[in-house]
Structures are given as C-alpha cells and as structure tokens.
C-alpha positions in Angstrom: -45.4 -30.2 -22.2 -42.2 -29.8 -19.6 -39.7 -27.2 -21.3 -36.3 -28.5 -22.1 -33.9 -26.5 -20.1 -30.9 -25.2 -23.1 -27.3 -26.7 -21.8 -25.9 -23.5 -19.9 -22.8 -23.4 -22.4 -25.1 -23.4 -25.8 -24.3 -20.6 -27.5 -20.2 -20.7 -26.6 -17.2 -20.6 -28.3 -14.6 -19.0 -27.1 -13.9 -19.6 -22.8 -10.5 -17.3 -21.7 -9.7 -18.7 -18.2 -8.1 -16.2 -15.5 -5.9 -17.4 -13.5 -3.0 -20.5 -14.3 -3.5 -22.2 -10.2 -5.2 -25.5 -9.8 -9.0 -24.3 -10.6 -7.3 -22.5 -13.7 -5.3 -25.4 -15.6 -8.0 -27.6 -14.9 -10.8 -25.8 -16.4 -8.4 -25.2 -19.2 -8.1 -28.9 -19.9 -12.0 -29.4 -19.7 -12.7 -26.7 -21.7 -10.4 -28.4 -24.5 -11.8 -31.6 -23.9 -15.4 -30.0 -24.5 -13.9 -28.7 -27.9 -14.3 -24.9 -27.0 -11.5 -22.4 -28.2 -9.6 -21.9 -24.9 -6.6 -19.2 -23.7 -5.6 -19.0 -20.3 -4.2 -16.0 -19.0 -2.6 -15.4 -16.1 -1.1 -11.9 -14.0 1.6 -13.6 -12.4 3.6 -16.6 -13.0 2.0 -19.9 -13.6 4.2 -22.8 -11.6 6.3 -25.3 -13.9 4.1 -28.2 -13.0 0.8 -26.6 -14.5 2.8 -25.0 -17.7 3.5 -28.5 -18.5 -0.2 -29.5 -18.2 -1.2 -26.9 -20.6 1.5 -27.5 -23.0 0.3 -31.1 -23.0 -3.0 -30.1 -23.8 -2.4 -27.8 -26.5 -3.5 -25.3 -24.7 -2.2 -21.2 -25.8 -1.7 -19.3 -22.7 -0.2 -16.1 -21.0 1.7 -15.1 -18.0 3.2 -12.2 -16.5 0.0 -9.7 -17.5 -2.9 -9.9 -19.2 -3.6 -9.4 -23.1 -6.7 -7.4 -23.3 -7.6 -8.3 -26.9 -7.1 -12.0 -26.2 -9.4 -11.9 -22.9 -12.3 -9.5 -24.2 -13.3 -11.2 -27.3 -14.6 -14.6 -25.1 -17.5 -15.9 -24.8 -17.6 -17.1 -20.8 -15.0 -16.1 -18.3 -14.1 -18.7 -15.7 -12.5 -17.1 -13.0 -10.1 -18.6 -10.3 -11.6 -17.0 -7.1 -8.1 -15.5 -5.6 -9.1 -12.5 -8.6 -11.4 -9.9 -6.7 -14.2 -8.6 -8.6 -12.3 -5.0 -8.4 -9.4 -6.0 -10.7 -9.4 -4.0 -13.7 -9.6 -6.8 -16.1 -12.9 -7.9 -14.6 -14.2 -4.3 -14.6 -13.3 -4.4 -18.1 -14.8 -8.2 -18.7 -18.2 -6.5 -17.4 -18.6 -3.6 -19.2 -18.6 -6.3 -22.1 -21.4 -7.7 -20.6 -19.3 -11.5 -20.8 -20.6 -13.5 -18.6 -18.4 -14.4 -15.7 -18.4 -17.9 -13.8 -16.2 -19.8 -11.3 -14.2 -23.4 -11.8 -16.8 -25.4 -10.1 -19.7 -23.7 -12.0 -18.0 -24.4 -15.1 -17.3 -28.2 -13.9 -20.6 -29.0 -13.3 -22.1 -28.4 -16.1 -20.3 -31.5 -17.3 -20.9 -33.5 -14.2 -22.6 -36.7 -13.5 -21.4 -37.7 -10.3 -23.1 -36.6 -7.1 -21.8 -34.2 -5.0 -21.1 -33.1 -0.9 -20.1 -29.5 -0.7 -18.9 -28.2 2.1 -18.8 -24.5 3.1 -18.4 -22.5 6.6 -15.8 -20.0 7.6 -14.1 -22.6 9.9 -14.1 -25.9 10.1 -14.8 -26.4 6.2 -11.2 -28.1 5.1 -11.0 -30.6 8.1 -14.6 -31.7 7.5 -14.2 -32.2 3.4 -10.9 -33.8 4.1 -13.0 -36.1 6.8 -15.9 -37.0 4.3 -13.6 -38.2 1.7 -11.7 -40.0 4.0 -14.7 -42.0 5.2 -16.2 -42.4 2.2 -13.1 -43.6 0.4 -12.4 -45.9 3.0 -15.9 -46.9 2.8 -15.0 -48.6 -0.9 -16.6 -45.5 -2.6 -15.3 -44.6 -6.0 -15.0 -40.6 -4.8 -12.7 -37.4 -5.6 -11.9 -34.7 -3.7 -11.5 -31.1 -4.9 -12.5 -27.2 -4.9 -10.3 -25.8 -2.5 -8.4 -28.6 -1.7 -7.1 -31.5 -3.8 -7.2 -31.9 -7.0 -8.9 -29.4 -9.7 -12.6 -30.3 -9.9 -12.4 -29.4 -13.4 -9.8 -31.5 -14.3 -11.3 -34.8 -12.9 -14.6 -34.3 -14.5 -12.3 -33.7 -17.6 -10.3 -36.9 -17.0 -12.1 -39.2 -14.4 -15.2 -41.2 -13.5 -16.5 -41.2 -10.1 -19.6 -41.4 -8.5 -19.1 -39.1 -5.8 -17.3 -35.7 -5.1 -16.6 -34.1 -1.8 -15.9 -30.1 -2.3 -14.4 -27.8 -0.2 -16.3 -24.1 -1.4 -15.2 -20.7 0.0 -17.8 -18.1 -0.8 -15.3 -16.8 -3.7 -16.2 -20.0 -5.4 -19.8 -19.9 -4.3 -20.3 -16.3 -5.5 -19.3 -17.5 -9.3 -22.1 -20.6 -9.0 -25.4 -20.1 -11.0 -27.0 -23.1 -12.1 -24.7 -25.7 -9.8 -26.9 -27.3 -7.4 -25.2 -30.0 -4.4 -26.6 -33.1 -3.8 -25.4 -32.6 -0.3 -25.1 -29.0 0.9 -22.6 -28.9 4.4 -22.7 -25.3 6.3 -20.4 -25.5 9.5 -20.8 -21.8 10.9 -20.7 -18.2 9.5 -18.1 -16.0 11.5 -16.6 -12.5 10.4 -14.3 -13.3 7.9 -12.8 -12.0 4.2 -15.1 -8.9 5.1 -12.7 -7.0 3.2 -14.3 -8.7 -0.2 -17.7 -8.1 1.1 -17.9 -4.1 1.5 -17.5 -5.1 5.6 -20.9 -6.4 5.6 -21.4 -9.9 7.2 -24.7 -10.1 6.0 -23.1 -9.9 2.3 -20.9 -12.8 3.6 -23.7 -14.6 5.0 -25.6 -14.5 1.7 -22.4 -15.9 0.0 -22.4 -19.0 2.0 -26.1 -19.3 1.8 -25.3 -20.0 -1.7 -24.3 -23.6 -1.3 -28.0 -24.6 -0.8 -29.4 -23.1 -4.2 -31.3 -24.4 -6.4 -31.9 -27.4 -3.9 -34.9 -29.8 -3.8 -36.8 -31.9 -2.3 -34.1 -34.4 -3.7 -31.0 -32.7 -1.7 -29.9 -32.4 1.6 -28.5 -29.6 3.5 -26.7 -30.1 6.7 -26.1 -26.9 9.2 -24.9 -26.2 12.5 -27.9 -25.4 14.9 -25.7 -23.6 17.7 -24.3 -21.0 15.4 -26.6 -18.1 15.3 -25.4 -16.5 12.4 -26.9 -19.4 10.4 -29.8 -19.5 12.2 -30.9 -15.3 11.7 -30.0 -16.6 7.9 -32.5 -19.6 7.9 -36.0 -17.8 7.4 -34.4 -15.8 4.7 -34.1 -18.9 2.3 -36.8 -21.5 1.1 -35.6 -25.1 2.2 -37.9 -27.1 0.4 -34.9 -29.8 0.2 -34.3 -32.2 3.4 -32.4 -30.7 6.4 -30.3 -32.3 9.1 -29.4 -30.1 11.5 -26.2 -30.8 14.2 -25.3 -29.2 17.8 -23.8 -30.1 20.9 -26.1 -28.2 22.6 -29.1 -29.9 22.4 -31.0 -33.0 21.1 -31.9 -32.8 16.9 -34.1 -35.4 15.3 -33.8 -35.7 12.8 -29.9 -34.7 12.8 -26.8 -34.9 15.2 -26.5 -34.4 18.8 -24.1 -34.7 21.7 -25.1 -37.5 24.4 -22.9 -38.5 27.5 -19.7 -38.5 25.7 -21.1 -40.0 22.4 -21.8 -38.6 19.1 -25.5 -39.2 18.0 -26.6 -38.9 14.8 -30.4 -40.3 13.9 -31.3 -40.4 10.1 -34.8 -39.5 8.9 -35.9 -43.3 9.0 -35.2 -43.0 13.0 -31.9 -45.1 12.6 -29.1 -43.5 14.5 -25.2 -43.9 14.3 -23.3 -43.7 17.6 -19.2 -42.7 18.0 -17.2 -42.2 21.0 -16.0 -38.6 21.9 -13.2 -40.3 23.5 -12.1 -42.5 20.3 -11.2 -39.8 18.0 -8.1 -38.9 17.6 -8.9 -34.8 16.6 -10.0 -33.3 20.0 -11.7 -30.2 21.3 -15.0 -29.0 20.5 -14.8 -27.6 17.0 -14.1 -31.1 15.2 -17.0 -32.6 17.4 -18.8 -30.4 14.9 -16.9 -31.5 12.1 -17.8 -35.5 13.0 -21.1 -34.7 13.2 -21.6 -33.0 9.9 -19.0 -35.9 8.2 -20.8 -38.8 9.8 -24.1 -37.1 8.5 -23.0 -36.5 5.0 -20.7 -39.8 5.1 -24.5 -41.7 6.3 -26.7 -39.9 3.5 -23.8 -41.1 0.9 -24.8 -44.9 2.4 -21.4 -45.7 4.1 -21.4 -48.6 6.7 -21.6 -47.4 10.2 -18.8 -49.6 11.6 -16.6 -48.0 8.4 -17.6 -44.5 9.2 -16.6 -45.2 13.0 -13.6 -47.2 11.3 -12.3 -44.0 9.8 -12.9 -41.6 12.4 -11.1 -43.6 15.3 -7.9 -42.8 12.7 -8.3 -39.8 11.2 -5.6 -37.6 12.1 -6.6 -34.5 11.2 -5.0 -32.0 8.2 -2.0 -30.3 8.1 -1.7 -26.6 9.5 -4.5 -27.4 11.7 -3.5 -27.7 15.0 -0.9 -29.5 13.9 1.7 -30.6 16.4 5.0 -29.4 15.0 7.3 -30.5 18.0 8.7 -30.0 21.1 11.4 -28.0 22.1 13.5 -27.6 25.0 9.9 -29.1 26.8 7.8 -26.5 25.1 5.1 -27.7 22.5 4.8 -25.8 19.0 1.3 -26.1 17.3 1.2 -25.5 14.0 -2.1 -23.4 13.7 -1.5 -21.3 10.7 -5.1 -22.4 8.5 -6.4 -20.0 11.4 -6.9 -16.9 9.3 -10.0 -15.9 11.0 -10.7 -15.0 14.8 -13.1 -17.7 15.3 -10.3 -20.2 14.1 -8.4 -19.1 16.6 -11.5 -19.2 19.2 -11.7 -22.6 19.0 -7.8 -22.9 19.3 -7.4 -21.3 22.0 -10.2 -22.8 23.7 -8.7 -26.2 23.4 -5.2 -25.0 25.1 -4.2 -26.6 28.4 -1.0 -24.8 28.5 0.4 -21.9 29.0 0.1 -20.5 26.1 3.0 -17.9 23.8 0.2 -16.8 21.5 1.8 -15.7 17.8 -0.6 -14.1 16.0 -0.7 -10.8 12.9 -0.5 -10.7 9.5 -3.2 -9.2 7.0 -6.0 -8.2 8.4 -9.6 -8.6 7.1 -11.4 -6.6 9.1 -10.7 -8.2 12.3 -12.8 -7.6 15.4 -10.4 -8.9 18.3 -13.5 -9.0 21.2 -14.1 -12.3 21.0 -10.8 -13.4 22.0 -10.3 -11.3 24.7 -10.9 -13.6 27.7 -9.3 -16.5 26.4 -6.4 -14.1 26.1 -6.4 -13.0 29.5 -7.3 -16.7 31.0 -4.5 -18.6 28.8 -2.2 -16.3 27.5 1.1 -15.5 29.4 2.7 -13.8 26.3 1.6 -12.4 23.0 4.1 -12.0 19.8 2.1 -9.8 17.2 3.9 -11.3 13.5 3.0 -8.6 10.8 4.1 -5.5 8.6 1.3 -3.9 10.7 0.8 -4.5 14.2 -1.0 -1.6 15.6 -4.4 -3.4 15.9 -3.4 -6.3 16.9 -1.3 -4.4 20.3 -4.3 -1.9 20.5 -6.6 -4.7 21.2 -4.6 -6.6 23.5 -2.3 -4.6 25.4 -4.6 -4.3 28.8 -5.2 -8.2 28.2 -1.7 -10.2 28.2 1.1 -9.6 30.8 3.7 -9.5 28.0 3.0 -8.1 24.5 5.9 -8.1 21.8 5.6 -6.7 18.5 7.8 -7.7 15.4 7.9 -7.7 12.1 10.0 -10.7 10.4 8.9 -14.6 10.5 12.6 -14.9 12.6 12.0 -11.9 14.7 8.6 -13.6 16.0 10.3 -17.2 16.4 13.2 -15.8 18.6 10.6 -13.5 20.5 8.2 -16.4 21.0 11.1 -19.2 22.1 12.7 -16.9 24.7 9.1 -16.0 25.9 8.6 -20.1 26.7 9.0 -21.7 29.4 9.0 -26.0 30.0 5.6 -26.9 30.0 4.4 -24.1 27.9 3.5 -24.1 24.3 4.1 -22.1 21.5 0.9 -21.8 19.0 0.9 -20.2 15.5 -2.6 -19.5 15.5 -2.4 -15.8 13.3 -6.4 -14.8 13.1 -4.9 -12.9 9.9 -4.5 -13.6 6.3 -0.6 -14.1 5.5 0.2 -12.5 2.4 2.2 -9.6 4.2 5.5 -12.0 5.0 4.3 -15.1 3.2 3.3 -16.7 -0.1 0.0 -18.3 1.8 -1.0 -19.4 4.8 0.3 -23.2 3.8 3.7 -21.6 3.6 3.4 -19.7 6.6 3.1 -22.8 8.5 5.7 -25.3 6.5 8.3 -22.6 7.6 6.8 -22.6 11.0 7.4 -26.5 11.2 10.7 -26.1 9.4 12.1 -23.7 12.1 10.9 -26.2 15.2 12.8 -28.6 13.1 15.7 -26.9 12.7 15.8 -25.8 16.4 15.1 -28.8 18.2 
C-alpha cells in the first residue's frame, strides 16, 4: 500500500511571518485564511498600503524591531528573502530548532494551479514578465508573482488560476523544500550575491539548481546550453523529469536553436515553432535567450503559435532594463539600473552602438570586473564610477577607459556623465553593483535616473 504523504503544515499552529513587503503581507493573509494563529513582524517600517491589508485581515503585527517572545514561540517561520540567514533573529529562530521556510514554499502548499518558475542570475525578470505576457495574451487564466508582481501568497489566498509564472532568486529558492515546478526555467548562472554565499559560486550554483527539485518524469526543465556554469552543474543533479535545452550556438532537438535569423524551437513530438529575430522589438543577444526559453515554456503551457509570435512582435520589454529614458541635447540615456551584476552589464554593453559614458558603482557583491574589460576598452570613451566606495571599481579600470571620474552623489554622477557626452553618444546606467549605498533599491535608482533626463531635457 502507497504511504499517504502528511500535509507539510500538519502539526502547526502558530506561523510569525518576517518581513511586512509583498511576500510578507501576503503570506500573512493566507496564513489567516488557512485559520493558523499569525503575527507579522517586521525591522523596519511596513509601507501604508500593506498596514492597511493587514489591518483588513485582522491580522496583529509589529514594526520598527522585532519582539522576541512574539517570534520564538511559532511554529513555522516564513521568511521574506531580503533577511540574510546571519540576522540575529534568525540565529535565534534556529537555535529553537523552528522550522524556517520562504513565501513561495509556504504558498504552495495550498496550490493547485500549475506553475513556470523562472530563475537565472540575468535574464530571469524579462523572461517571467515575457511568459505571462504570452500566456495571458494567449486567453490563459494565469498570475504572475515571486519577485515581481503580485504576492504569490496572496493570490493563492484570494484567486483561482490555472497557471502561475514565478520569477525565483536563489533567496526564495534556498527557503523551498517540498515545492516542486511544473516548469522549471534556468537562463544562466554568473557571479552574483556571492556575498550571501560565503564567495563560493558553487554555493550559488547549488541554489539555483534548486528550482528543478523534486521534479519528475511529469515536469519540464528548460536551461541554457551555452552557459557553462549550468552545464559543469548538470551531472551533479538527476533529471529524470523532461529537458529542453536552448542556445544560439548550436542546433537542440529537442529544444531551441538559432537558424538564419529565426528562432527555432522543436517540441518533443518533432513540431517546431518559428519567430523572426528581426520582429521583436527587445534586441541584442541576451533576450534572444529570453524568447527562446518564453516560447518554450509559453509552447509546453499549449499557447497557439501564431499568439506566442503575436505577443513577442509587441513585447516591449520591462522597465529598468535597457530602458530608453530619453535623449538629451542628441545624447541617448538608457536606463540600465536592473543590471546589479557584471554579466548584466556584459550583455549591455555588448549591445551598445554608441559611444558609450558608462555609469557604473554602488554595492559591491564581490565583483570580479575581468569580464568587462574589453568591452570597456572597445566602447567606452568615459567611465563615471557612482558609489560611497569607488576604489575597485577605478582600480579595475583605470588602464582601460581614456577618462575615469569618480563621485559619490546620484547628482555628482549625472553632471559628470552629461558634460562627458558628446551628440551621438549615450549615456547608460548600467551599475554592475547592488544600490543600497545611495538608494532605496535598484527600482529607485533608475526612476530617479529617468526623472533627471526628464527634468533636463
């Protein structure tokens, strides 16, 4: 006789929820919906907009600090994945031995809808946005969360779909136990958040690798075959569940290739799906990579070819992503700020047919500049390093750029960076750094980035 697997929250009664953000007020709300004592608690201030959710809900919380007696005595910790494991309240929440998961784990063990969930160090927000895009255009009834959108959480609390695309970063992924995708999407694995991962990309590696477990032979995972960090990774992981591989290196059958200026992408049956390089409206190589792993996922969820290539002919691409921001005096601003990691701003500066004023600093995650290096010295005329701490930013590429300036204020930068341009030239924000040093986030980095061109024009 098969054993009847217990429901992963048998056994709870109390769930304290860290952090009041998206992930935190949503949990929150499902948690009271499931009937479990809940408290939220949160270090810092929770915004007006998600006080009023929990007040709506009933819901106790904190802010401003955390109450140890009113955290210690739950049950299961759900964790927004902004809280490091070194915080002293989750030293303290271990030495209880309370068991510690993340909003998504949390959501789906109340979730019937199937699921794409999409992971990578780059690449990861333009391709979720991409999926849902298609497959709501598609006339799928289909939600978008993790990262972006709405909390996951809250619309398995509140709302019935039959699909969800998720955007995970591996500090989601690291707090997943039992979740398993139904479509697992890993676009690349470059250096990045190293400081969260004792500077070990293999620790970082086996984060992402996360998205694929407890996958079957009823799942799907999708991976880029040219990046080789994913490939060493491969033969460390059983894949008993179907794979789709995608490059634009070389032909993959089943899987997606690049063929004389068309996207190919031929499904296990042998049917293929065809798009035009030359018809989307996101350029450059990096979101080839992100049609390729859409259209796959978008295909497997049974969207209509002539819809998928439909959407893609008018998707735009997402904000602080290579966003053109303006032009100025005949100098074009791109709005690159998402680019918190060098191989972001790899595939940024590879698609640059200007001149280039290169802004770029902030906090650094363990950074290794290399890689950037010759772009710098083919494309670069002028480099404006944007941080508290600049020193290893100009270390790494004083003998590369003719003109180097190093400041320390959002305004500073902007002057620098104008005077620097030229008519023809343009001016990218593309930081390679995390931006909590001047900025709330890298989202606000890059509205007062937009609001400056803006107000300059």
């Amino acid at each position: 006789m098969e054993e009847i697997k217990k429901h992963p929250a048998e056994g709870i009664a109390r769930i304290v929820v860290l952090g009041g953000g998206e992930s935190g007020y949503g949990s929150a709300v499902l948690a009271r919906v499931k009937g479990f004592d809940v408290f939220l608690s949160d270090s810092g201030t929770i915004a007006p907009a998600y006080k009023t959710k929990l007040e709506e809900w009933e819901i106790p919380y904190e802010e401003g600090g955390h109450t140890a007696e009113l955290i210690l005595n739950a049950d299961l910790i759900v964790k927004s994945p902004g809280i490091p494991d070194k915080a002293p309240m989750i030293r303290a929440i271990r030495e209880r031995g309370i068991r510690i998961v993340s909003e998504i784990e949390f959501a789906g063990w109340y979730n019937r809808a199937r699921t794409i969930c999409i992971t990578g160090s780059n690449g990861k927000t333009t391709t979720t946005t991409l999926t849902y895009e298609i497959l709501k255009q598609g006339g799928l009834n289909v939600g978008l969360g993790g990262n972006i959108g709405a909390s996951f959480a809250y619309q398995v609390a509140t709302a019935e779909h039959d699909w969800y695309v998720l955007e995970l970063s591996s500090f989601q992924l690291d707090g997943m136990f039992d979740f398993r995708a139904d479509v697992a999407v890993l676009m690349n694995i470059t250096p990045d958040h190293l400081d969260r991962y004792d500077y070990q990309l293999q620790n970082y590696a086996d984060s992402k690798f996360r998205v694929i477990q407890n996958q079957g032979k009823g799942q799907t995972f999708i991976y880029c075959d040219d990046d080789p960090v994913t490939l060493q990774n491969l033969s460390r992981h059983a894949l008993p569940m179907q794979t789709f591989p995608f490059s634009v290196r070389h032909e993959v059958v089943p899987g997606a290739g690049l063929e004389n200026g068309r996207i190919k992408v031929t499904m296990a049956d042998k049917s293929t799906f065809e798009a035009l390089v030359d018809e989307l409206k996101i350029k450059g190589i990096h979101n080839i990579y992100n049609v390729m792993a859409a259209s796959t996922a978008a295909l497997l969820a049974g969207v209509a070819p002539d819809s998928i290539r439909q959407t893609l002919r008018s998707f735009a691409g997402v904000e602080h992503r290579l966003e053109p921001a303006g032009e100025r005096n005949g100098v074009l601003y791109i709005n690159d700020s998402k680019a918190t990691n060098v191989d972001s701003v790899w595939y940024a500066l590879e698609s640059m047919t200007r001149p280039v004023v290169w802004i770029v600093g902030g906090t650094d995650k363990g950074n290794d500049y290399t890689p950037l290096l010759d772009f710098a010295r083919q494309k670069v005329k002028a480099l404006v390093a944007m941080g508290v701490d600049n020193q290893k930013i100009v270390k790494a590429f004083s003998d590369a750029v003719p003109v180097l300036k190093d400041t320390h204020t959002f305004a500073e930068a902007m002057d620098e960076a104008s005077r620097l341009a030229d008519p023809g030239d343009v001016v990218l924000l593309s930081p390679a750094c995390a931006s909590f040093d001047l900025f709330k986030n890298y989202e606000d980095r890059g509205k007062q980035f937009k609001q400056w061109v803006t107000e300059h024009k």
